[in-house]
C-alpha positions as CSV (number, residue, x, y, z in Angstrom):
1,X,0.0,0.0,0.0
2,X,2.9,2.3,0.7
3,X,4.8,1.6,-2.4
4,X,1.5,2.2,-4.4
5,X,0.6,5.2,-2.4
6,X,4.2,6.5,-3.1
7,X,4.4,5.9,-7.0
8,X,0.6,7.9,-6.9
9,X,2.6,10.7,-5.1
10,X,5.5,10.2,-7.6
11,X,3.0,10.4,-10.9
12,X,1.1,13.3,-9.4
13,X,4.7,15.1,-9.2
14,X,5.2,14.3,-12.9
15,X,2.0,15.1,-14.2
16,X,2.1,18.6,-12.3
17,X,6.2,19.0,-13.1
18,X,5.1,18.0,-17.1
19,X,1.7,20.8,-17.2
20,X,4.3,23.5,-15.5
21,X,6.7,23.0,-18.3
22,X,4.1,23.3,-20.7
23,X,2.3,26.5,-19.7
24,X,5.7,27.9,-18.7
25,X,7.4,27.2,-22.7
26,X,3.1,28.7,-24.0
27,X,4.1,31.6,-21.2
28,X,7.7,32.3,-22.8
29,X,6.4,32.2,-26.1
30,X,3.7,35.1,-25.4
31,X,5.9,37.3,-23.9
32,X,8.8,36.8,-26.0
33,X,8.4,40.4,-27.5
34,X,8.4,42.0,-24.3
35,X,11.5,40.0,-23.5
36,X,13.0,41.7,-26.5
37,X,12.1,45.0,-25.6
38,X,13.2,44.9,-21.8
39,X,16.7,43.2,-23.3
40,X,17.2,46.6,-25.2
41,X,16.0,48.5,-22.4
42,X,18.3,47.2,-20.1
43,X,21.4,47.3,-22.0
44,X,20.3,50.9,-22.9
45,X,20.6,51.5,-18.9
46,X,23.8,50.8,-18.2
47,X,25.7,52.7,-21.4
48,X,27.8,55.7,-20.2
49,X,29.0,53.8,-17.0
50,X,32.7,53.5,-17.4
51,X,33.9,50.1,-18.0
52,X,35.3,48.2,-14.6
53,X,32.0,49.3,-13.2
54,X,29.6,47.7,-15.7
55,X,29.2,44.1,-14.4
56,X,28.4,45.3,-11.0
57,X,25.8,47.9,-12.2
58,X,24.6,45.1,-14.4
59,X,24.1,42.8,-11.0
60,X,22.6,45.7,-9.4
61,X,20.0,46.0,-11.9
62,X,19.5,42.3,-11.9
63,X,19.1,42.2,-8.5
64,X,16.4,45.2,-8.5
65,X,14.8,42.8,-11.1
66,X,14.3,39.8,-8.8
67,X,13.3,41.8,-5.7
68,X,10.3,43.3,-8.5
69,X,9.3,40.0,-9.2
70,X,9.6,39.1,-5.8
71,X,7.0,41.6,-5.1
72,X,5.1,41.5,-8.4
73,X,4.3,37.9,-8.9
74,X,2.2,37.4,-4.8
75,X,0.9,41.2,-5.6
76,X,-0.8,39.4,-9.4
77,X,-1.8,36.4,-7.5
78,X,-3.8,38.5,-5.1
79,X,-5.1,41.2,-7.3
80,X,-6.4,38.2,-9.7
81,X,-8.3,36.6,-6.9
82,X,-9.6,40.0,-5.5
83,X,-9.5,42.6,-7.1
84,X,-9.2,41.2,-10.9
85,X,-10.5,45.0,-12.4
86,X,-7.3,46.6,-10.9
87,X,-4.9,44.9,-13.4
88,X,-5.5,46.8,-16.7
89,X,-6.1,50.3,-15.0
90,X,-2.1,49.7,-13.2
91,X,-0.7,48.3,-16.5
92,X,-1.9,51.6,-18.2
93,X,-0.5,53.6,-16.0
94,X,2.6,51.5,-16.4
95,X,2.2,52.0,-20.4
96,X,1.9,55.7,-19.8
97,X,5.2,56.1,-17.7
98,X,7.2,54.3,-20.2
99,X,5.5,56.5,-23.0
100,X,6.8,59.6,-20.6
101,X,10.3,58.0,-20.1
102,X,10.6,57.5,-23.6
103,X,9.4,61.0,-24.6
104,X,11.9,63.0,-22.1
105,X,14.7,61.4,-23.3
106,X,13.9,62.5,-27.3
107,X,13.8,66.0,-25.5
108,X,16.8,65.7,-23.6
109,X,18.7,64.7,-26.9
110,X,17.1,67.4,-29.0
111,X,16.4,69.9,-26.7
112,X,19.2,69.9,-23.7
113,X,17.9,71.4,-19.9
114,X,19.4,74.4,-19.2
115,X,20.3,73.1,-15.7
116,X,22.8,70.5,-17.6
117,X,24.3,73.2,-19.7
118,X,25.0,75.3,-16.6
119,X,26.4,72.3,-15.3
120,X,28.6,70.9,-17.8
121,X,31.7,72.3,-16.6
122,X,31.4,71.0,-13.3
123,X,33.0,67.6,-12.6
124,X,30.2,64.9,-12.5
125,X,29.6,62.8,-9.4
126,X,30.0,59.3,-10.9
127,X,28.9,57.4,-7.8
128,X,25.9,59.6,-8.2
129,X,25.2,59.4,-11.9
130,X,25.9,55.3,-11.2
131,X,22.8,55.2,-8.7
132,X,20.6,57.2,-11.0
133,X,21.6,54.6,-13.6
134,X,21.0,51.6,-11.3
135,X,17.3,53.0,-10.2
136,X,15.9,54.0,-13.5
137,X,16.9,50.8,-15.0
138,X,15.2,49.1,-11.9
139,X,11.8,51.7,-12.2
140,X,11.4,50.6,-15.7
141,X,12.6,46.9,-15.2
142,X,9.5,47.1,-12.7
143,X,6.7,48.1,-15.5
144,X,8.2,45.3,-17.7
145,X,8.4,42.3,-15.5
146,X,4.8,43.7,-14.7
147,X,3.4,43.7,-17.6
148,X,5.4,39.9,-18.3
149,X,3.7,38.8,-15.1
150,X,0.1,39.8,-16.2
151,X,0.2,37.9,-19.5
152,X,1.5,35.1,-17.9
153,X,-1.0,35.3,-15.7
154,X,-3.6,35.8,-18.5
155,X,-2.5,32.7,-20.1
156,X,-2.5,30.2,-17.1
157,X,-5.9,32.3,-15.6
158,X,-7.9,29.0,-16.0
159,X,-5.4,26.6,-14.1
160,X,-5.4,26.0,-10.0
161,X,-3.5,28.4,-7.8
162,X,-0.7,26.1,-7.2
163,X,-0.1,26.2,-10.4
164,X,-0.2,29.8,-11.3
165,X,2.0,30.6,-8.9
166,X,4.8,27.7,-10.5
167,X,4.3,29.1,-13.9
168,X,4.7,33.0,-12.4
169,X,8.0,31.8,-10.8
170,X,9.4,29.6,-13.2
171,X,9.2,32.4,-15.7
172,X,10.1,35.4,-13.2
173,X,13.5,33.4,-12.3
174,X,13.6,32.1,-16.4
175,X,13.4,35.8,-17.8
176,X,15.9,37.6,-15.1
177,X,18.3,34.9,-16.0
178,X,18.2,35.4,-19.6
179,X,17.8,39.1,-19.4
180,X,20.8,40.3,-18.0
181,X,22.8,37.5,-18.9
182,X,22.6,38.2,-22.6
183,X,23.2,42.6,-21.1
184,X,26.3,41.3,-19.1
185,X,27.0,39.7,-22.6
186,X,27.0,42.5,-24.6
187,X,28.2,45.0,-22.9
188,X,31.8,43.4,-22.2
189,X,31.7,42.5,-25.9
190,X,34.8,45.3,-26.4
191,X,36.5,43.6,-23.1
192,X,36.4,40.3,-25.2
193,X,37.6,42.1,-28.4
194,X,40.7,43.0,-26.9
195,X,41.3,40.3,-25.5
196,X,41.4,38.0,-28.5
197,X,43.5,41.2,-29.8
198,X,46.1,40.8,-27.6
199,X,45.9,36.9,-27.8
200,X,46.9,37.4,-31.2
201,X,49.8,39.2,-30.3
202,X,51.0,36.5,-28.4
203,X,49.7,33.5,-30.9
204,X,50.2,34.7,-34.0
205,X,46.8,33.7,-34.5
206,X,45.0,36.1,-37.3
207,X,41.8,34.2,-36.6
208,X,41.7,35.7,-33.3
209,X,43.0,38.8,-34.5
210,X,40.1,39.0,-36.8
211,X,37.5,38.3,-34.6
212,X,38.5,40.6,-31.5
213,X,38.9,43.6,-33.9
214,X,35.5,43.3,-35.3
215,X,34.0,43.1,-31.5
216,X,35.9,46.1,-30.9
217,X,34.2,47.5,-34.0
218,X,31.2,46.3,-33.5
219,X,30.3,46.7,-29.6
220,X,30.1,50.8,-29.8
221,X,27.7,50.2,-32.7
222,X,25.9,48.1,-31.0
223,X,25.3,50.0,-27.7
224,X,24.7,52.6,-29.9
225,X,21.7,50.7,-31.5
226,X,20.5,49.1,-28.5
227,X,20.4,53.0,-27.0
228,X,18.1,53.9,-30.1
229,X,16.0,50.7,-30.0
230,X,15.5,51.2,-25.9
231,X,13.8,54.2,-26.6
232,X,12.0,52.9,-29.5
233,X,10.5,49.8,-27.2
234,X,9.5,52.4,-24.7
235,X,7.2,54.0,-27.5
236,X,6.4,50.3,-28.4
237,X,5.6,49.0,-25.2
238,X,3.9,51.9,-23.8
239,X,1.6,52.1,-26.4
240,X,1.3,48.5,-26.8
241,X,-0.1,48.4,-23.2
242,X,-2.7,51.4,-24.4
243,X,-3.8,49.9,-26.9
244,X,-4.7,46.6,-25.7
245,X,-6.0,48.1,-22.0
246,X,-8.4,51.2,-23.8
247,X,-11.0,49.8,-25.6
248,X,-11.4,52.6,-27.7
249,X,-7.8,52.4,-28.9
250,X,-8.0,49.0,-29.4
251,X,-11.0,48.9,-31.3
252,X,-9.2,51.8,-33.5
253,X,-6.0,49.4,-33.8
254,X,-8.0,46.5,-35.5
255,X,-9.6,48.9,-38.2
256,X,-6.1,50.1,-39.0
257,X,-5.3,46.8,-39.0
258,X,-7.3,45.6,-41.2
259,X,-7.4,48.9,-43.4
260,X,-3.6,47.9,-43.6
261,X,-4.0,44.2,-44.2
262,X,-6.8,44.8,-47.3
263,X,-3.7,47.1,-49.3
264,X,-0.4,45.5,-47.7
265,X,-1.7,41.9,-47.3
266,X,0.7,39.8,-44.7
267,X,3.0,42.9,-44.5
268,X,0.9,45.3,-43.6
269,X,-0.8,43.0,-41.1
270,X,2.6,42.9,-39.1
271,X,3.6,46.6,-39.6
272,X,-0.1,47.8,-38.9
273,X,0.3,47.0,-35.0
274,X,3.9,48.2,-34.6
275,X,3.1,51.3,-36.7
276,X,-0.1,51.9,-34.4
277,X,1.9,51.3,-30.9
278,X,4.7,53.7,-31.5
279,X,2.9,56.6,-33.1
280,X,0.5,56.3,-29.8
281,X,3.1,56.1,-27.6
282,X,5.1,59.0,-29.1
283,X,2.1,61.2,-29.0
284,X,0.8,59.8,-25.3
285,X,4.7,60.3,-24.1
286,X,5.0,64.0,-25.6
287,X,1.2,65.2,-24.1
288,X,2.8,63.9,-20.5
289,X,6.1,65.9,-21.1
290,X,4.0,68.9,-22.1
291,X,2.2,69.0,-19.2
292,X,4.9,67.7,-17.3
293,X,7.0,71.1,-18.5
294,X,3.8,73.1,-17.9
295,X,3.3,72.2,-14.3
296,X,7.3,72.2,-13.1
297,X,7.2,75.5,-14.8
298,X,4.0,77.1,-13.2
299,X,4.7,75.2,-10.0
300,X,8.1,77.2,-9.9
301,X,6.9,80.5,-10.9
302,X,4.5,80.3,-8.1
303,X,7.1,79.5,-6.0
């Protein structure tokens, strides 16, 4: 009886271990795009930190990323049981702040504060600008791994609580992993260039030689690119999450889409959406700023 009894426990463990690997790979799958854009984001972060320092800003982040999920995956569990309406309004607001993030940092390229150029001759505090680094990339880590929770949540909404919460884990501990991995990655690509570089000194090797001087020529790019595409994904994202969570806007995306689909066919079915996100993003991000300039300006003038 205790054998059987024990080889039930053991199946039970299986079939549960099997239906978590399942809904976690259907989980990854669904939020692989936001995956993407959080990548980009991320390694966006932690560009202008000098180069001893960029591992351990890197960990930083990452561990700002777990304590998020630590508190993001029991605060989904209970909003789904209780208060299920609360999700979409705090993912908007989410979609909102990342429009405004994006948004201020087009104006800080193009239009500079005066408060920087007043500063500029003054010698910056680089533990300072390190900690700013470290908390935005954590504030906007946090609206990502939210918005990762909630459609994993979505897609395992009909299965027990147990296993929610081993599918909202696996894939919190699965994505942080991956994440800043693959940003630790790339940004000591130069460190690895020159490496092989001076491997080849010693070696003779030209293989090596080759491949170290085109990560040296290719990491700068790179960062450059993945400074242009984190902005872009804010836009992306940001209106993404809009346009899925207002039901106006999303009724407005699906005729586009399929005003799009009718002339472009496939193509214009997959640029439609993408087209729609970032243009509402860029215009949700620069209303904020606006207002966001108004106010700190009349607030100041008051004061």
């Amino acid at each position: 009886m205790a054998g059987t009894n024990l080889l039930t426990l053991l199946d039970d463990i299986t079939a549960l271990l099997d239906d978590i690997a399942t809904m976690s790979k259907i989980a990854t799958k669904k939020t692989a795009g936001v995956l993407g854009d959080d990548l980009a984001l991320n390694a966006q972060q932690v560009t202008g930190v000098s180069a001893d320092r960029e591992l351990p800003v890197v960990w930083a982040v990452a561990k700002g990323s777990f304590l998020n999920k630590a508190i993001l995956v029991p605060a989904a569990l209970m909003i789904s049981v209780w208060l299920p309406w609360l999700i979409t309004p705090l993912l908007i607001l989410g979609g909102l702040f990342l429009c405004f993030e994006g948004a201020e940092k087009v104006f800080a390229r193009f239009l500079p504060h005066h408060d920087d150029i007043a500063d500029g001759d003054e010698t910056p505090d680089l533990v300072e600008y390190e900690k700013q680094k470290v908390k935005g990339a954590i504030r906007t880590d946090f609206i990502l791994s939210a918005e990762i929770i909630v459609i994993t949540l979505g897609t395992v909404a009909g299965q027990t609580l147990l296993n929610q919460s081993l599918v909202l884990c696996v894939i919190a501990i699965v994505m942080t992993i991956g994440v800043y991995g693959l940003v630790a990655a790339i940004v000591k690509l130069d460190d690895a260039g020159l490496y092989l570089v001076n491997q080849s000194k010693v070696s003779g090797s030209t293989v090596k030689e080759f491949i170290g001087k085109g990560l040296l020529a290719a990491a700068p790019r790179l960062m450059q690119f993945l400074a242009f595409a984190g902005t872009v994904a804010m836009f992306l994202v940001g209106g993404g999450i809009l346009s899925h969570g207002i039901e106006l806007l999303h009724h407005t995306q699906l005729n586009v889409i399929g005003y799009a689909q009718s002339i472009l066919g496939n193509i214009g079915e997959v640029l439609a959406p993408l087209i729609f996100d970032g243009l509402l993003g860029v215009v949700a991000g620069l209303v904020i700023v606006l207002f966001h300039v108004a106010y700190t300006r009349l607030f100041k003038t008051n004061k």
